[in-house]
N, CA, C and O atoms as CSV, one atom per row, in Angstrom:
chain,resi,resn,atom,element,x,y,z
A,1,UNK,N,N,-0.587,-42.181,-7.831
A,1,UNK,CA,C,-1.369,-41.392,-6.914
A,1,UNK,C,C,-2.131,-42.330,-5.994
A,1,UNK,O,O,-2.844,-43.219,-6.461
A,2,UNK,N,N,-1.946,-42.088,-4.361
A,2,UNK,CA,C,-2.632,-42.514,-3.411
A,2,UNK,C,C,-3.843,-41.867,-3.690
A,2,UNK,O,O,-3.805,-40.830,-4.352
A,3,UNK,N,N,-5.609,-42.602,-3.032
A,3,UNK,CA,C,-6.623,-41.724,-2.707
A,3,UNK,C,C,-7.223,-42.364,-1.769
A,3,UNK,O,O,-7.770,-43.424,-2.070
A,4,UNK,N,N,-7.273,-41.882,-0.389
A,4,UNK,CA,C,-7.810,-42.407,0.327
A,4,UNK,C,C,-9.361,-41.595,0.975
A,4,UNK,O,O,-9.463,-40.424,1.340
A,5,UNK,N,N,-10.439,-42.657,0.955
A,5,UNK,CA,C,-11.659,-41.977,1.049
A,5,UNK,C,C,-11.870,-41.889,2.542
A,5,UNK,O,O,-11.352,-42.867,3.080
A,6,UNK,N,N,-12.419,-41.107,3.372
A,6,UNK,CA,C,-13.077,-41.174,5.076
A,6,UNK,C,C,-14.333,-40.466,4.613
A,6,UNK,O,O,-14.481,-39.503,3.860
A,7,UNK,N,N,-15.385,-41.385,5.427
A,7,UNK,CA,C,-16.842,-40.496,6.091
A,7,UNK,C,C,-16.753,-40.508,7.474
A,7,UNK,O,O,-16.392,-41.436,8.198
A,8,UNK,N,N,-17.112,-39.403,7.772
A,8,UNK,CA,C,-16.468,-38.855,9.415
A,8,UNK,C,C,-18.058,-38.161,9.505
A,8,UNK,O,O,-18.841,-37.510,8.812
A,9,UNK,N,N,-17.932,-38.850,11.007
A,9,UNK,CA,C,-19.247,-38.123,11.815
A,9,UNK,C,C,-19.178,-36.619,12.855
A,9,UNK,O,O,-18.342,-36.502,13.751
A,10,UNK,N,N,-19.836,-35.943,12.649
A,10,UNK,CA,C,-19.623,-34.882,13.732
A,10,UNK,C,C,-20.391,-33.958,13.954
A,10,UNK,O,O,-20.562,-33.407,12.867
A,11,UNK,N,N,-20.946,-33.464,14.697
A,11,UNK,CA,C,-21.685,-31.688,14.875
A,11,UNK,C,C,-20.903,-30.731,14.014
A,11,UNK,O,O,-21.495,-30.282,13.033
A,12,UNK,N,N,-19.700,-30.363,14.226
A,12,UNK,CA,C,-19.267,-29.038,13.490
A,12,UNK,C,C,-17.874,-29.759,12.564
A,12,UNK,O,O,-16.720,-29.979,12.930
A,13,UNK,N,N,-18.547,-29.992,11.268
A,13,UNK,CA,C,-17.961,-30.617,9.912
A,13,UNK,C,C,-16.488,-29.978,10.022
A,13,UNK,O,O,-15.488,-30.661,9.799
A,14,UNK,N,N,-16.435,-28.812,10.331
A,14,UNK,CA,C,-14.845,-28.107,10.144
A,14,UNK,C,C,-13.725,-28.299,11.412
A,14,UNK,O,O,-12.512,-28.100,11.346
A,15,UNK,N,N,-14.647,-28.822,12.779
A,15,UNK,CA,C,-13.671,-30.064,13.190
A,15,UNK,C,C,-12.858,-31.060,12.759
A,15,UNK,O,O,-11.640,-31.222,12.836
A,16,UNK,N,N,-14.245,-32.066,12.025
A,16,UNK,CA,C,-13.424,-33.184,11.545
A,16,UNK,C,C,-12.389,-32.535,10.258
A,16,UNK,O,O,-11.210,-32.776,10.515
A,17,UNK,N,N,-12.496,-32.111,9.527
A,17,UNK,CA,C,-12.039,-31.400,8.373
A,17,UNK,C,C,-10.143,-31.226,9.131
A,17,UNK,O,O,-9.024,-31.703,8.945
A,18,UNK,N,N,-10.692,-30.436,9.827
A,18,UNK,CA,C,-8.845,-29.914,10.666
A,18,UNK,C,C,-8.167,-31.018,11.230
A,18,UNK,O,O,-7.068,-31.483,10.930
A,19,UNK,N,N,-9.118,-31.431,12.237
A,19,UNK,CA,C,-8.556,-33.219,12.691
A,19,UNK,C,C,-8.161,-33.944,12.010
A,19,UNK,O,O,-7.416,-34.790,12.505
A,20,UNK,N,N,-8.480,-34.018,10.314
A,20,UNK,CA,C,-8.456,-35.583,9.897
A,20,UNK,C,C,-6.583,-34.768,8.980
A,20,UNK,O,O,-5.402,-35.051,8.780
A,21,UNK,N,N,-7.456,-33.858,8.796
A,21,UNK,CA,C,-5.975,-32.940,8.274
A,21,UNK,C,C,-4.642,-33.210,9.267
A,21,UNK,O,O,-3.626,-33.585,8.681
A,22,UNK,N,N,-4.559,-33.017,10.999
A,22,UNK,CA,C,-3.724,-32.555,11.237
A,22,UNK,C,C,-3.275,-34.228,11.491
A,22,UNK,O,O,-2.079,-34.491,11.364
A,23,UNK,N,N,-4.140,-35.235,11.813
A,23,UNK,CA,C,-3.589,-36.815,12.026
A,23,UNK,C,C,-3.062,-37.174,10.733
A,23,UNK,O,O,-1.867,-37.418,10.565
A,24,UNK,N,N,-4.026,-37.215,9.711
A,24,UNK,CA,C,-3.328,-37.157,8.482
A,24,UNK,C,C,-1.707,-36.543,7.652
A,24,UNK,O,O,-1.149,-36.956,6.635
A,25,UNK,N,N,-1.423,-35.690,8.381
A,25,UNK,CA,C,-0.218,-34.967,8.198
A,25,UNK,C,C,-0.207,-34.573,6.891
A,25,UNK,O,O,0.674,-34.728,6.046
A,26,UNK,N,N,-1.680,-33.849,6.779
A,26,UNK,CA,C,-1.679,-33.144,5.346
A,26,UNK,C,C,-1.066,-31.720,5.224
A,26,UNK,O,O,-1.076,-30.999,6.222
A,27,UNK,N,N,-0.589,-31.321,4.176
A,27,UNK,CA,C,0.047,-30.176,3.568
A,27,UNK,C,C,-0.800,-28.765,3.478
A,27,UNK,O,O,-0.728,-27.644,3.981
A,28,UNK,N,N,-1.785,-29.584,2.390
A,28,UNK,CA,C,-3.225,-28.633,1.973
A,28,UNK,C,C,-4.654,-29.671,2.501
A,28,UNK,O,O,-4.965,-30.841,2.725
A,29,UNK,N,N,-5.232,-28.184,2.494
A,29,UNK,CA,C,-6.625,-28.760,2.018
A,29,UNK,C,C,-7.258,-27.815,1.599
A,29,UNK,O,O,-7.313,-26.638,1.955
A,30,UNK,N,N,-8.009,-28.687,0.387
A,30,UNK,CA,C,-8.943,-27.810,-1.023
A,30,UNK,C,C,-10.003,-28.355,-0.551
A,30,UNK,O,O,-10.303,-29.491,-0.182
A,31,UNK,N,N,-10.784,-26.861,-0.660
A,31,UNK,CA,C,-11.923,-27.361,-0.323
A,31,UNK,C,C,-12.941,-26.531,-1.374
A,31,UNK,O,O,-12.366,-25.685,-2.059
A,32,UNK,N,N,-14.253,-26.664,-1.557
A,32,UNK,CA,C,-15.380,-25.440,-1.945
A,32,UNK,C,C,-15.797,-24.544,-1.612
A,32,UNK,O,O,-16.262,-24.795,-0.500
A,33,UNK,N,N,-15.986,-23.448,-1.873
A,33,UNK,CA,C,-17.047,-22.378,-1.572
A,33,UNK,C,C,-18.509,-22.456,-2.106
A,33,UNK,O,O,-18.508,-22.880,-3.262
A,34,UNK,N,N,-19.325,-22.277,-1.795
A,34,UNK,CA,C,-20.633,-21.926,-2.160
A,34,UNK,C,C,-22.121,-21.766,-1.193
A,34,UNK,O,O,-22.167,-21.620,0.029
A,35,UNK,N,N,-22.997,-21.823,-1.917
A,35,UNK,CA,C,-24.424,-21.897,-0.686
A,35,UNK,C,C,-24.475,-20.110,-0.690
A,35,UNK,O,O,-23.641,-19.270,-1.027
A,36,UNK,N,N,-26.252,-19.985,0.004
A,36,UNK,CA,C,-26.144,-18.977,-0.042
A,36,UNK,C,C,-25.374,-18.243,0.638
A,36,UNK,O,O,-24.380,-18.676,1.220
A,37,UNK,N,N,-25.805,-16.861,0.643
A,37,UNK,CA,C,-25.123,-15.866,1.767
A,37,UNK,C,C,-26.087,-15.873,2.814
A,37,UNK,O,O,-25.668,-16.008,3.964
A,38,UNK,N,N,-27.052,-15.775,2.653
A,38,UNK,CA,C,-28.248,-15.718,4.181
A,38,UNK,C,C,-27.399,-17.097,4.573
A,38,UNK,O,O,-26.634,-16.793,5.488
A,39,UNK,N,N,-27.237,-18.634,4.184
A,39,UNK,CA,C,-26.788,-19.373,4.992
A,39,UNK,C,C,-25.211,-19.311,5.481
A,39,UNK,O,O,-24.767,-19.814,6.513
A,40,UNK,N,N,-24.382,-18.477,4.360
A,40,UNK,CA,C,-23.457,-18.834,5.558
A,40,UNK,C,C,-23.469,-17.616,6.457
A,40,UNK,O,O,-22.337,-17.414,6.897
A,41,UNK,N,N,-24.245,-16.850,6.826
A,41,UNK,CA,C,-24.257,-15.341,7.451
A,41,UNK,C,C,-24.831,-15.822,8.629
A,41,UNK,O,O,-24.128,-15.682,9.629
A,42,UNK,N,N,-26.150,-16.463,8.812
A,42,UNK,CA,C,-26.699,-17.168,10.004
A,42,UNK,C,C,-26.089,-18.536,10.391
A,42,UNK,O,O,-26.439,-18.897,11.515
A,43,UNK,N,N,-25.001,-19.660,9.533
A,43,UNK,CA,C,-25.013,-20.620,10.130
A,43,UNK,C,C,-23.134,-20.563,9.780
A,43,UNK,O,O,-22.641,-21.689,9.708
A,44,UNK,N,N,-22.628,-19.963,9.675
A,44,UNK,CA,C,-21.138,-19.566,9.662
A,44,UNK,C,C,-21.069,-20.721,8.385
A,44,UNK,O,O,-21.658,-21.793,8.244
A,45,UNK,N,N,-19.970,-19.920,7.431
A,45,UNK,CA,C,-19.116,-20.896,6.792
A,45,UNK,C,C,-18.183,-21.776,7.165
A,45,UNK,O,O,-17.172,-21.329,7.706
A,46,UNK,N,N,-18.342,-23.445,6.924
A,46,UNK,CA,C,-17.253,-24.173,7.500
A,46,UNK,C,C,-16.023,-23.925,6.417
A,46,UNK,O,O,-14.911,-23.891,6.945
A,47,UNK,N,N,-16.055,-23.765,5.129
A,47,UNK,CA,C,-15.091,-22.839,4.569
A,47,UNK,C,C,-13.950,-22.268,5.658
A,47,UNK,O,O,-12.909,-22.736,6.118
A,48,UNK,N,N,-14.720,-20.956,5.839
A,48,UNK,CA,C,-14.440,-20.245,6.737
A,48,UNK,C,C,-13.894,-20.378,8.292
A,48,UNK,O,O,-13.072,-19.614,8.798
A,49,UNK,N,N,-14.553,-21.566,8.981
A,49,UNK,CA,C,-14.057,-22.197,9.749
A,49,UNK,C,C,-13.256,-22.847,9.864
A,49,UNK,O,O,-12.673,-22.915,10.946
A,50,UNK,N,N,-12.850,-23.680,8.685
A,50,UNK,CA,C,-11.311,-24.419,8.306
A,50,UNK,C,C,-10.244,-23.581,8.370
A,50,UNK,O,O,-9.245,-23.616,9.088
A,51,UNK,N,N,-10.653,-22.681,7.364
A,51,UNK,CA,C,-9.351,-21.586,7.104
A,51,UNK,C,C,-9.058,-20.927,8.631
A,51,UNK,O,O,-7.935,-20.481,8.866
A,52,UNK,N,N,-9.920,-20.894,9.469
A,52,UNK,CA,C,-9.281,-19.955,10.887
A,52,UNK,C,C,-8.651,-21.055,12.037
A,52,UNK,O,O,-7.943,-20.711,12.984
A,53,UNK,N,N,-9.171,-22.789,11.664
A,53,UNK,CA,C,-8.553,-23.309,12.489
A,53,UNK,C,C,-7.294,-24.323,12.068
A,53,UNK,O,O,-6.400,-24.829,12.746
A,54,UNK,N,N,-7.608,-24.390,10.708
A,54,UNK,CA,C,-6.432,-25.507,10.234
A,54,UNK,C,C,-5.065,-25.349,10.532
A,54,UNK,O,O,-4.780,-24.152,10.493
A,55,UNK,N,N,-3.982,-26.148,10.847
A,55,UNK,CA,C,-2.842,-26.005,10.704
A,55,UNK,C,C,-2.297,-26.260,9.399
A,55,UNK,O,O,-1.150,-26.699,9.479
A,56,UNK,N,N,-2.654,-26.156,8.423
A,56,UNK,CA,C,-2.019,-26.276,7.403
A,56,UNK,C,C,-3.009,-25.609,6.161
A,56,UNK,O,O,-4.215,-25.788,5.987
A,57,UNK,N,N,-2.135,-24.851,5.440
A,57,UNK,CA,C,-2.720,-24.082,3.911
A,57,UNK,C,C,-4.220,-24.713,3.519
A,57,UNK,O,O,-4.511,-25.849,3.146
A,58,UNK,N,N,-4.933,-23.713,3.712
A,58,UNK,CA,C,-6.380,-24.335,2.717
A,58,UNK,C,C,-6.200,-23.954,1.526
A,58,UNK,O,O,-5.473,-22.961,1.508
A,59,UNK,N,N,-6.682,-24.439,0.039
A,59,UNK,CA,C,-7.224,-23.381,-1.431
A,59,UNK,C,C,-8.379,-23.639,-1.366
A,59,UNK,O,O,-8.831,-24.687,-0.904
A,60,UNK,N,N,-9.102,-22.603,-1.876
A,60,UNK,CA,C,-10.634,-22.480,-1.376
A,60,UNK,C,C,-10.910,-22.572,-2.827
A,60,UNK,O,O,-9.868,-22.235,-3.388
A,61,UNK,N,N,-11.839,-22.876,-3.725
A,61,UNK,CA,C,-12.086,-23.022,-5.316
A,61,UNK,C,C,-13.848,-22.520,-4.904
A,61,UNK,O,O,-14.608,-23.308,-4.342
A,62,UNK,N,N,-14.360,-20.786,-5.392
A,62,UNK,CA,C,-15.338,-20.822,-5.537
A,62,UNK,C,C,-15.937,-21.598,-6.320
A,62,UNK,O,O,-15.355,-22.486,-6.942
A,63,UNK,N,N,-17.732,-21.260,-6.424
A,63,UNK,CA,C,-18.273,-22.755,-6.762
A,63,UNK,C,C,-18.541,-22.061,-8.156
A,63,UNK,O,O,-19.117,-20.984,-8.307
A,64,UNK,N,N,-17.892,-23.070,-9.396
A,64,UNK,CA,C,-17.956,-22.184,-10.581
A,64,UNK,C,C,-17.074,-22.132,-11.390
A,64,UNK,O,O,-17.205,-22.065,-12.613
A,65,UNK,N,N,-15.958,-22.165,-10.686
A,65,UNK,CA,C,-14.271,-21.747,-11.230
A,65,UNK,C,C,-14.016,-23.317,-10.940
A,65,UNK,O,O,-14.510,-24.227,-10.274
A,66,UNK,N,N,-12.629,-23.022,-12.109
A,66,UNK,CA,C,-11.846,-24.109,-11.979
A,66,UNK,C,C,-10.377,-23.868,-11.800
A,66,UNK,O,O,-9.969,-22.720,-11.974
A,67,UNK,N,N,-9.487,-24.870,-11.453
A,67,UNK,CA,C,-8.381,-24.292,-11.461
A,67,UNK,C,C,-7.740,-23.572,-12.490
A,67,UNK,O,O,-7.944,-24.103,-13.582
A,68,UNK,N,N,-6.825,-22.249,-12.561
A,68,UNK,CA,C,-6.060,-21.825,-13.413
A,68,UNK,C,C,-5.686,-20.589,-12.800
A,68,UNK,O,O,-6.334,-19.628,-12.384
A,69,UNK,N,N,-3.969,-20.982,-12.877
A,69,UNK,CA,C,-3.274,-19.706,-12.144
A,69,UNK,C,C,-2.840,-18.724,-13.007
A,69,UNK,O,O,-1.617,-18.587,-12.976
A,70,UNK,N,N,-3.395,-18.030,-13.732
A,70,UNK,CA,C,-2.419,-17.150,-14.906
A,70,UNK,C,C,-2.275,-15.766,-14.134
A,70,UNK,O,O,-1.394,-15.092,-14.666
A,71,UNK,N,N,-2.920,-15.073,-12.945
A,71,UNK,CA,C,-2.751,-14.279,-12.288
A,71,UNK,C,C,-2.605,-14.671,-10.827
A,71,UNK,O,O,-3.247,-15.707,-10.656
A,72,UNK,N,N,-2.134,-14.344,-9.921
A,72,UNK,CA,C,-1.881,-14.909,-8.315
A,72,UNK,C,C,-1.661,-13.380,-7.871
A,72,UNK,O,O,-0.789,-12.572,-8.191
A,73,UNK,N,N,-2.707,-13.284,-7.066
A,73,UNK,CA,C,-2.553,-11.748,-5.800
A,73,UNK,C,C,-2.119,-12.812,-4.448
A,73,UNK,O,O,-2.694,-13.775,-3.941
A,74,UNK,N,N,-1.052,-12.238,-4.211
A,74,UNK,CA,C,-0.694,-12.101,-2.438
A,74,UNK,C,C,-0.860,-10.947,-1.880
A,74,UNK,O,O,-0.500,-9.897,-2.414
A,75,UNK,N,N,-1.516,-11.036,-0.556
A,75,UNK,CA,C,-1.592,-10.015,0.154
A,75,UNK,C,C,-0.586,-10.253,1.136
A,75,UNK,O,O,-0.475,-11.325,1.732
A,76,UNK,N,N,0.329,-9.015,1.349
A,76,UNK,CA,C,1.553,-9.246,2.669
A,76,UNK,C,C,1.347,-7.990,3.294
A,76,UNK,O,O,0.998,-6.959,2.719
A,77,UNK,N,N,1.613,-8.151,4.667
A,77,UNK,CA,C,1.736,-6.826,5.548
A,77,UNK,C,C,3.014,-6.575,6.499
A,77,UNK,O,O,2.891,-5.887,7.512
A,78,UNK,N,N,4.209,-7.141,6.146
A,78,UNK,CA,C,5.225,-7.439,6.709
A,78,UNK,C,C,5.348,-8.896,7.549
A,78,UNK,O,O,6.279,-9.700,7.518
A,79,UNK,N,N,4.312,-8.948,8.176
A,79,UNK,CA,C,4.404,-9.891,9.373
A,79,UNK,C,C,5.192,-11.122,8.429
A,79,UNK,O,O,5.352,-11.194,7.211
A,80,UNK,N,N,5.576,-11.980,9.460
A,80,UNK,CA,C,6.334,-13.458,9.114
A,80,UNK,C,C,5.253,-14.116,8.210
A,80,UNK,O,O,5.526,-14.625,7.123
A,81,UNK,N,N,4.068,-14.069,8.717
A,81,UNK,CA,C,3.054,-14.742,8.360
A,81,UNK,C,C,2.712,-14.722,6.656
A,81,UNK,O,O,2.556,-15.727,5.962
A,82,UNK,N,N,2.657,-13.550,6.278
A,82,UNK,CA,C,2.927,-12.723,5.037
A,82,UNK,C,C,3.970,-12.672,4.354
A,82,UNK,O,O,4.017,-12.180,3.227
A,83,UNK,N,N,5.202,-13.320,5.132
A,83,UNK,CA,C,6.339,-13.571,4.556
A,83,UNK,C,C,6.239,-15.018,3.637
A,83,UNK,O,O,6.529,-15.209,2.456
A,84,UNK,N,N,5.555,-16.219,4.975
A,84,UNK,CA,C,5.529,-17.161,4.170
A,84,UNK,C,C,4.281,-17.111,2.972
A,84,UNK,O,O,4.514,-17.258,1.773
A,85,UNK,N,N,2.860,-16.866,3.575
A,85,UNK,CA,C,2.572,-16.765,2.059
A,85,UNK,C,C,3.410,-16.434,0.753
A,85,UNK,O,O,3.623,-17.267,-0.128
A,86,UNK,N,N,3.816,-15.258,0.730
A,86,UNK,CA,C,4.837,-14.604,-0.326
A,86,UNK,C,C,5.411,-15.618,-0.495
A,86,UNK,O,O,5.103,-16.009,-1.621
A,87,UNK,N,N,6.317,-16.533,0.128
A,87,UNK,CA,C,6.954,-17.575,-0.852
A,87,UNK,C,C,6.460,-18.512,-1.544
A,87,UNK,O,O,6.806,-18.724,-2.707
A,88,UNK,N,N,5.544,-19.226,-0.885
A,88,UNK,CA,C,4.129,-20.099,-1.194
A,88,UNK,C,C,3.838,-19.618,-2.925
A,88,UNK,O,O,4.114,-20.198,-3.976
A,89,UNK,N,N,3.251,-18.479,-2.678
A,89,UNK,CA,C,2.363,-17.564,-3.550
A,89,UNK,C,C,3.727,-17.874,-4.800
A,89,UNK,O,O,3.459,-18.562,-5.785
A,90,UNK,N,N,4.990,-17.355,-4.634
A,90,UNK,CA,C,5.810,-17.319,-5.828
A,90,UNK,C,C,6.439,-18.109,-5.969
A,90,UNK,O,O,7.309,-17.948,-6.825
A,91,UNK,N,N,6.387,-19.547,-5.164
A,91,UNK,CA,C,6.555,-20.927,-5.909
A,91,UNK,C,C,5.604,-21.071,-7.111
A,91,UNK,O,O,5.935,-21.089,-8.297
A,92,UNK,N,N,4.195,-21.183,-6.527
A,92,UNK,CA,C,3.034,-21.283,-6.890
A,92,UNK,C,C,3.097,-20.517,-8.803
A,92,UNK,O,O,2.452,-20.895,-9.781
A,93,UNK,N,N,4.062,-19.453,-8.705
A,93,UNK,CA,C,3.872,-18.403,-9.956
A,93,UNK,C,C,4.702,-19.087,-10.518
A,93,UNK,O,O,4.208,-19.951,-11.243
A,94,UNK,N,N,6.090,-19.042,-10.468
A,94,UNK,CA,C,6.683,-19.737,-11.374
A,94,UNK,C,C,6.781,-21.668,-11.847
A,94,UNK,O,O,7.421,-22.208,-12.750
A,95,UNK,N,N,5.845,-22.277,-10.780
A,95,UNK,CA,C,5.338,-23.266,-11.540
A,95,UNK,C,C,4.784,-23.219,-12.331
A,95,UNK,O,O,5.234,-23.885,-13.263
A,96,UNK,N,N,3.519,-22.502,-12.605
A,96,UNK,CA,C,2.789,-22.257,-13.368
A,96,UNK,C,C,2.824,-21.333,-14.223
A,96,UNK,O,O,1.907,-21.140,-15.021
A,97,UNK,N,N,4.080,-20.517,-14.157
A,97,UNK,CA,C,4.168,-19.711,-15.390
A,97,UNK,C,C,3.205,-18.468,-14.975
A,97,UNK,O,O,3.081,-17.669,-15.904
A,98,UNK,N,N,2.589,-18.168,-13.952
A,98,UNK,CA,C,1.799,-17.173,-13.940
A,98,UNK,C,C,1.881,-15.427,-13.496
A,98,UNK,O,O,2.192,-15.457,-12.306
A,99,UNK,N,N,1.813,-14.717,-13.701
A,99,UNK,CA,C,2.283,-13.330,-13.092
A,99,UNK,C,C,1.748,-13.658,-11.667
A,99,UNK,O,O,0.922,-14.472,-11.254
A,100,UNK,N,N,2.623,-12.606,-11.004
A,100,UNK,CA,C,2.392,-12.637,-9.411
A,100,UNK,C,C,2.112,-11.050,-9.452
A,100,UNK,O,O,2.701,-10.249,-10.178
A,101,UNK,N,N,1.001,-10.732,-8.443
A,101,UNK,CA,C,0.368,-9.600,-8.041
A,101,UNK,C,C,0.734,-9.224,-6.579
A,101,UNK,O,O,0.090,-9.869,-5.752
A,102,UNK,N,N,1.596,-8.354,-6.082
A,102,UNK,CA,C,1.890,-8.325,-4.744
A,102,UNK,C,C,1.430,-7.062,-4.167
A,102,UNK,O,O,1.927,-5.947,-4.321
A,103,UNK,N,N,0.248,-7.455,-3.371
A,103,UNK,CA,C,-0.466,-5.979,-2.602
A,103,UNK,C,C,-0.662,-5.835,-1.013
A,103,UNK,O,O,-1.275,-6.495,-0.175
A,104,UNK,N,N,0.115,-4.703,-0.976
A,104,UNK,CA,C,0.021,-4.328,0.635
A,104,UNK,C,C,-0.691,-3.253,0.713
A,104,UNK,O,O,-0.343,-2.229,0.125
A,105,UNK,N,N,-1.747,-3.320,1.417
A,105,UNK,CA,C,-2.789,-2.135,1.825
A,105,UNK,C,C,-2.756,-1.509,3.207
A,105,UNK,O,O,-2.832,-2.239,4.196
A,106,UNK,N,N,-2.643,-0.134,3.328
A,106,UNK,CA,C,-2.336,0.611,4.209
A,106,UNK,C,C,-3.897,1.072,4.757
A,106,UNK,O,O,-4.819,1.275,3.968
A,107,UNK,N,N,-3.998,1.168,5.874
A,107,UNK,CA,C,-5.030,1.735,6.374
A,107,UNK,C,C,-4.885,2.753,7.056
A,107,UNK,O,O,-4.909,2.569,8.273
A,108,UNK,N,N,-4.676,4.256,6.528
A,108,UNK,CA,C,-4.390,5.467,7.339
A,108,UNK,C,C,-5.927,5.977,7.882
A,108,UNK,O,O,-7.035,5.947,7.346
A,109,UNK,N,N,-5.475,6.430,9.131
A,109,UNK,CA,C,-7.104,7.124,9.816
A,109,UNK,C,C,-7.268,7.990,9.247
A,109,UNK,O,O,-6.222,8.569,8.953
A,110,UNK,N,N,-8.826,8.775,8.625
A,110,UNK,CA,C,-8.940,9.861,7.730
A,110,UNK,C,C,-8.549,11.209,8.737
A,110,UNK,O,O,-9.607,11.798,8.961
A,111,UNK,N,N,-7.828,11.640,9.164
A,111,UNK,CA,C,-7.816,12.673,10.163
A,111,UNK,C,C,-6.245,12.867,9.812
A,111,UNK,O,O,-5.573,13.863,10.081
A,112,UNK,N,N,-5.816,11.707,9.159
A,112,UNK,CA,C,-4.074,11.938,9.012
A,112,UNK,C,C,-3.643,11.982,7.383
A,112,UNK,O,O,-2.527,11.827,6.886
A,113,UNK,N,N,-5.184,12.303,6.613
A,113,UNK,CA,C,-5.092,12.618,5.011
A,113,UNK,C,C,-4.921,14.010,5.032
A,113,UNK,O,O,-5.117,14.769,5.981
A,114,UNK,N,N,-4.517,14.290,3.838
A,114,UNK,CA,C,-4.104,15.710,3.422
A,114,UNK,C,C,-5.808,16.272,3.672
A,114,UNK,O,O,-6.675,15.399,3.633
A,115,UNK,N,N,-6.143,17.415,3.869
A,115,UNK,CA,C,-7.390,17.710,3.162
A,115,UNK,C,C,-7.401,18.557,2.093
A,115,UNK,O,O,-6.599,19.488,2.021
A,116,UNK,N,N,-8.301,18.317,1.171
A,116,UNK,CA,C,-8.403,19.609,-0.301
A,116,UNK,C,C,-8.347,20.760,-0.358
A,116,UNK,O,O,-9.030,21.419,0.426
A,117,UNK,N,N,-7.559,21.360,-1.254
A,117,UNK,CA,C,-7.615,23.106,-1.126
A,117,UNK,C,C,-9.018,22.985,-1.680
A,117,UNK,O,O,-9.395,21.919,-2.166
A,118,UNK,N,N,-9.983,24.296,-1.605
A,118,UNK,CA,C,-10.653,24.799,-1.927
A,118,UNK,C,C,-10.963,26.086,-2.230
A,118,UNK,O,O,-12.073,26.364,-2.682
């Protein structure tokens, strides 16, 4: 195993984070969750900011947990995008031996539900 360390300077941490990722020609990046909610609600999660700008897969490890895949939910909605997760996701299962959970959620407008006899 390679490990190579960087301290990187910057205003918005989830810059360097994506940058060092995309020069790097990394695959993943794992990162943490935690801190409060008042802070990341007023000062945005860089979490959160990675995951919307990275080119490549984040795993996010709340703060607490450790790794262990014995259950894996994918969420798919047809799109391509959802396609590749889904494969990702069920590499991911049968490495690890873990059940795979596959959920697609529909969002119908309430105006197009049955309504109740009464």
């Amino acid at each position: 195993m390679l490990a190579k360390t960087l301290l990187e300077e910057g205003d918005e941490p989830f810059e360097r984070i994506v940058d060092v990722a995309y020069a790097d020609n990394c695959d993943l990046i794992v990162m943490g969750r935690g801190g409060s909610k008042l802070k990341r609600i007023f000062l945005g999660s860089t979490t959160a900011r990675v995951i919307g700008y990275s080119p490549v897969d984040v795993l996010v490890i709340p703060f607490g947990k450790g790794l262990g895949w014995r259950r894996i939910l994918v969420a798919v909605d047809g799109s391509s995008y959802s396609e590749r997760a889904f494969e990702k996701a069920l590499k991911l299962a049968n490495e690890h031996e873990s059940e795979l959970i596959i959920l697609s959620v529909v969002d119908y407008p309430p105006e197009t539900l049955p309504k109740p006899h009464r």
